[in-house]
C-alpha positions as CSV (number, residue, x, y, z in Angstrom):
1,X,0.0,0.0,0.0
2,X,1.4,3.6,-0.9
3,X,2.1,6.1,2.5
4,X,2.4,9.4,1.8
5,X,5.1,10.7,3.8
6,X,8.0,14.1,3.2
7,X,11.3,13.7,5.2
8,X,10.5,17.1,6.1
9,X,8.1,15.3,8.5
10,X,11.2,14.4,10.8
11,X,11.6,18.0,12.0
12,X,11.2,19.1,14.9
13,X,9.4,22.4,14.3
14,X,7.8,23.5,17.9
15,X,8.2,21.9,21.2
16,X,4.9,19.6,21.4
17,X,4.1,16.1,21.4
18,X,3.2,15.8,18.1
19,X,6.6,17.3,16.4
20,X,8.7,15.1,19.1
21,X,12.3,14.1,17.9
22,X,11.4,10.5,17.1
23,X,7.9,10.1,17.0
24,X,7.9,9.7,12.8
25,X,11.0,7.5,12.6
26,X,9.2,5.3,15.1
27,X,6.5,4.5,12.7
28,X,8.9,4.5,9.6
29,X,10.9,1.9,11.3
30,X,7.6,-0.5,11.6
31,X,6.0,0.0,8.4
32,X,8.7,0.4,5.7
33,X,9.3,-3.3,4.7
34,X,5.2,-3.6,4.0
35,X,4.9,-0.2,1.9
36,X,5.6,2.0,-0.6
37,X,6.5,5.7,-0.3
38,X,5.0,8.7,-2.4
39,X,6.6,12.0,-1.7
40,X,3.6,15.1,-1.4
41,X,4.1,18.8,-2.4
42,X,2.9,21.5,-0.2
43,X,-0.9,22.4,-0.7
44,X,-1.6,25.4,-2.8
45,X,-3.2,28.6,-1.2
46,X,-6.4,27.9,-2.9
47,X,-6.9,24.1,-1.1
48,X,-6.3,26.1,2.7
49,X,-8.7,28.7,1.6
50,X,-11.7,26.3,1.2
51,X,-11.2,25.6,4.7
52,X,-9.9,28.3,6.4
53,X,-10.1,32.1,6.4
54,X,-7.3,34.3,5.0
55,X,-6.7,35.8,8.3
56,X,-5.9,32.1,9.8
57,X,-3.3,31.1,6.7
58,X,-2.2,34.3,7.5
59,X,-1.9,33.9,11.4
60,X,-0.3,30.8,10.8
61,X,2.5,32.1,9.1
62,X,3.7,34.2,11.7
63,X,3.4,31.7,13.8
64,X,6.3,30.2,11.4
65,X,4.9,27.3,11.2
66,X,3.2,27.8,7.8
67,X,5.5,25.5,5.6
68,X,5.8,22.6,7.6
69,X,1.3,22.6,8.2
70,X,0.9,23.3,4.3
71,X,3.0,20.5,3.5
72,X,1.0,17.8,5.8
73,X,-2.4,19.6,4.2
74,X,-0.7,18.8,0.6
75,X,0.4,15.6,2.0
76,X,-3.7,14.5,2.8
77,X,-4.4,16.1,-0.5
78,X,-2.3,13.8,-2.3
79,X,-3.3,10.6,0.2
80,X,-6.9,11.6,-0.5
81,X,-6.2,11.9,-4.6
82,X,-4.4,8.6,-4.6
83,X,-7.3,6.9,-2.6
84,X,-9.1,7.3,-6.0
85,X,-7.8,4.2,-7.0
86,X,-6.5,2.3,-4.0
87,X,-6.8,2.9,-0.1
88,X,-3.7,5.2,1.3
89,X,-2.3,6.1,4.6
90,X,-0.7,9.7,5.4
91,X,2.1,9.5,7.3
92,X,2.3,13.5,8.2
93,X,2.8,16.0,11.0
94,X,1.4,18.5,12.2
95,X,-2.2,16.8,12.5
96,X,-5.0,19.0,12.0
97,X,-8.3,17.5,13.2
98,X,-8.2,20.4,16.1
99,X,-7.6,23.7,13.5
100,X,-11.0,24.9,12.5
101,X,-11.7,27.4,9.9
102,X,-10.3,30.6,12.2
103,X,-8.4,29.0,15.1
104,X,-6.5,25.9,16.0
105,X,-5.1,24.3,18.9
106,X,-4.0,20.3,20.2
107,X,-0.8,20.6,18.0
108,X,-3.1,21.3,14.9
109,X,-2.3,24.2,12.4
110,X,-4.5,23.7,9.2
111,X,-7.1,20.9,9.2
112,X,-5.6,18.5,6.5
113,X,-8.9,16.5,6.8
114,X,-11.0,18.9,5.8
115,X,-8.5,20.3,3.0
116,X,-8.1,17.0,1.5
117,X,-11.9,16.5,1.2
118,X,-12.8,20.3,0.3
119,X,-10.1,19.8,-2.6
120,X,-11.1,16.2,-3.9
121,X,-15.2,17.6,-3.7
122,X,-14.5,21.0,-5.7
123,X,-13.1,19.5,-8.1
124,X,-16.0,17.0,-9.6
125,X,-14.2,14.0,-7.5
126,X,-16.5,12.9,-4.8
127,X,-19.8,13.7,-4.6
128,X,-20.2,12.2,-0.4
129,X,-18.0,11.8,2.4
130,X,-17.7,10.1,5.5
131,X,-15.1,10.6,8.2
132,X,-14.2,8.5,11.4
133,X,-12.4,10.0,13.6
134,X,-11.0,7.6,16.3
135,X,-8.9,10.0,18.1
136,X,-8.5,10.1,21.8
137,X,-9.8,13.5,21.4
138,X,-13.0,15.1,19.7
139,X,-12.1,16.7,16.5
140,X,-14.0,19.5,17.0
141,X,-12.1,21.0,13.8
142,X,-13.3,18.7,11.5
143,X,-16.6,19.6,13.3
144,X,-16.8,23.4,12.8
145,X,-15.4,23.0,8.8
146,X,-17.5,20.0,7.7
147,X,-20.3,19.0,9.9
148,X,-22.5,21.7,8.2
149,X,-21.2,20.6,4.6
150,X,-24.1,18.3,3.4
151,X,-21.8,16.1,1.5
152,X,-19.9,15.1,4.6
153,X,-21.2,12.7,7.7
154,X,-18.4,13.1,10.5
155,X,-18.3,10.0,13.5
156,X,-16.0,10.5,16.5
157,X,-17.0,7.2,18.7
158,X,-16.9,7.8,22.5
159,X,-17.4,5.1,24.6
160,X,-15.1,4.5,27.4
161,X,-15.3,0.6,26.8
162,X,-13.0,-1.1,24.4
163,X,-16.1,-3.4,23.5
164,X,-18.4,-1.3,23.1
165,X,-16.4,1.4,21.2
166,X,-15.4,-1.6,18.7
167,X,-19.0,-2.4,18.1
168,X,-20.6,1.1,17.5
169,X,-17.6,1.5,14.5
170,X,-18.9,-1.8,13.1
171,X,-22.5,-0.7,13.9
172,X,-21.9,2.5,12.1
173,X,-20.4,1.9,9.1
174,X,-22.7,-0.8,8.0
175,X,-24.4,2.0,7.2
176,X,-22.4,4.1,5.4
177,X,-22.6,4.3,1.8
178,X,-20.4,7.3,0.2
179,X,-17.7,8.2,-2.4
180,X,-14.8,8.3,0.0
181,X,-14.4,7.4,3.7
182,X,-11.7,9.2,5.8
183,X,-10.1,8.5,8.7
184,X,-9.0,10.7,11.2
185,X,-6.1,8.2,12.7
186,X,-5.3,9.1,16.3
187,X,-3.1,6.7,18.0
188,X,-3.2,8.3,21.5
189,X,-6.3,6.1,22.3
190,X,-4.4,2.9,22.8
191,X,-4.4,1.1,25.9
192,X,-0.6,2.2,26.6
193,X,-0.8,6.0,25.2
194,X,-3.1,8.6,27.1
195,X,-6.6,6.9,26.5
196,X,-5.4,4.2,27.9
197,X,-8.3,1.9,25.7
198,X,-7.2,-0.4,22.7
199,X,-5.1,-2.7,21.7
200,X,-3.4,-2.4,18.9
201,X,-5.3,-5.0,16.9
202,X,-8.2,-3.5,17.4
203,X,-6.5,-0.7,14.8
204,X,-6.6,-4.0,12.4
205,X,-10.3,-4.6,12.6
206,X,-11.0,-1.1,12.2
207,X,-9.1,-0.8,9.2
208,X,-11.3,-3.9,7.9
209,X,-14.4,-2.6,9.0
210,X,-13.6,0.7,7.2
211,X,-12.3,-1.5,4.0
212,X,-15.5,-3.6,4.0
213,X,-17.9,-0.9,4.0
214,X,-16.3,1.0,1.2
215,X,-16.4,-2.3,-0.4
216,X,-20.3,-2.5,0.0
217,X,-20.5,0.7,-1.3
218,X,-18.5,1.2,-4.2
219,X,-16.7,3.9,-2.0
220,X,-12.7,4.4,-1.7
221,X,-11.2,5.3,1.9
222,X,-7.8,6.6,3.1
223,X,-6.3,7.5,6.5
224,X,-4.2,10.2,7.8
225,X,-2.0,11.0,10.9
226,X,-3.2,12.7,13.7
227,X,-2.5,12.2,17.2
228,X,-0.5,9.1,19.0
229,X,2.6,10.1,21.2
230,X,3.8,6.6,22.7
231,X,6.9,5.9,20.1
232,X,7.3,2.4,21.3
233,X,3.6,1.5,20.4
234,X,2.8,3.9,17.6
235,X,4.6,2.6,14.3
236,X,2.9,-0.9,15.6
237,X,-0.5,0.6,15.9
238,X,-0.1,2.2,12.4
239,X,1.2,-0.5,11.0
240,X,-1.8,-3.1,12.3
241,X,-4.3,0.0,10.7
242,X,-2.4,0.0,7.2
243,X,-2.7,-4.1,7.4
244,X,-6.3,-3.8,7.8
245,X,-6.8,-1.7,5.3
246,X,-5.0,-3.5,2.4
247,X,-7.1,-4.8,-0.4
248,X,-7.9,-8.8,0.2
């Protein structure tokens, strides 16, 4: 399966969790003998603008973190495209399921969900959307840019029992039939990161549920970064995702 990933990606451009020295070549180091790598471009002014204002691109930039954000949003761009044809995973940094359409926080800068699926509907490619987010954390700024989009149905499960949680996925997306399914892919969840609540196989099924859907629908899905901040588990837990999601 192709991963979408920019050595830029090992830089570490502010002092957070999410830009920590080591946190992509954990992942690298896992998944690199099961994939193949496709280098992105920075997104173009016109993708950010579909989902943010001018003043935020612009806030962003003094910040000086504008390069390194516009790169992972052209990295989900180019993850998104490529899922045209076959399921992708975006291996990028900063995440962005926390930067809404003025403001961002949780590590987030531009919201490369909501850029890749802005760009891919705008142009003529998808007509319907569906995002899981499975994120420790709510991503509200997915939320504020596409919840009132009526091509896009946004799902951030939220139970506090692994069991459950599993099931309400499965539940879910037997009933989602769309053009594209994303997913929001925060790590931080597992039972030895902050949310302390799966295992890493259940990243597997998830990726199969997700796969099996699409398949009942005719749809196409992808995945990209976001949070996850326990180095000796992530690559693992990314890794048992990008299994599931391979084509069987």
């Amino acid at each position: 399966m192709k991963v979408v990933f920019h050595p830029d990606f090992y830089q570490v451009y502010v002092s957070d969790p999410a830009a920590e020295k080591g946190r992509m070549e954990a992942v690298i180091r896992e998944i690199q003998a099961s994939v193949r790598f496709v280098t992105p471009h920075e997104a173009s002014l016109e993708d950010l603008l579909r989902a943010h204002s001018l003043e935020h691109v612009e806030e962003v930039r003094r910040e000086g973190v504008y390069d390194m954000a516009a790169l992972a949003a052209g990295a989900a761009v180019l993850t998104a495209e490529i899922a045209l044809k076959e399921p992708c995973f975006g291996l990028l940094r900063p995440p962005g399921h926390h930067a809404s359409q003025d403001s961002c926080w949780g590590f987030c800068y531009f919201n490369n969900m909501a850029v890749a699926l802005l760009s891919l509907h705008e142009r003529g490619k998808i007509n319907s959307a569906f995002v899981l987010d499975f994120d420790l954390h709510y991503g509200d700024g997915n939320v504020n840019i596409l919840d009132h989009r009526d091509f896009v149905t946004i799902y951030n499960p939220e139970s506090r029992y692994r069991d459950r949680y599993l099931n309400e996925v499965r539940e879910k997306l037997k009933g989602v039939s769309v053009d594209m399914i994303g997913i929001s892919a925060g790590f931080d969840n597992h039972a030895e990161d902050w949310g302390g609540l799966l295992a890493t196989e259940d990243y597997y099924d998830m990726g199969v549920m997700v796969k099996e859907s699409a398949k009942r629908s005719g749809g196409r899905y992808f995945a990209i970064l976001e949070g996850g901040y326990n180095h000796r588990v992530l690559g693992k837990n990314a890794l048992a995702l990008i299994e599931g999601m391979k084509p069987s």
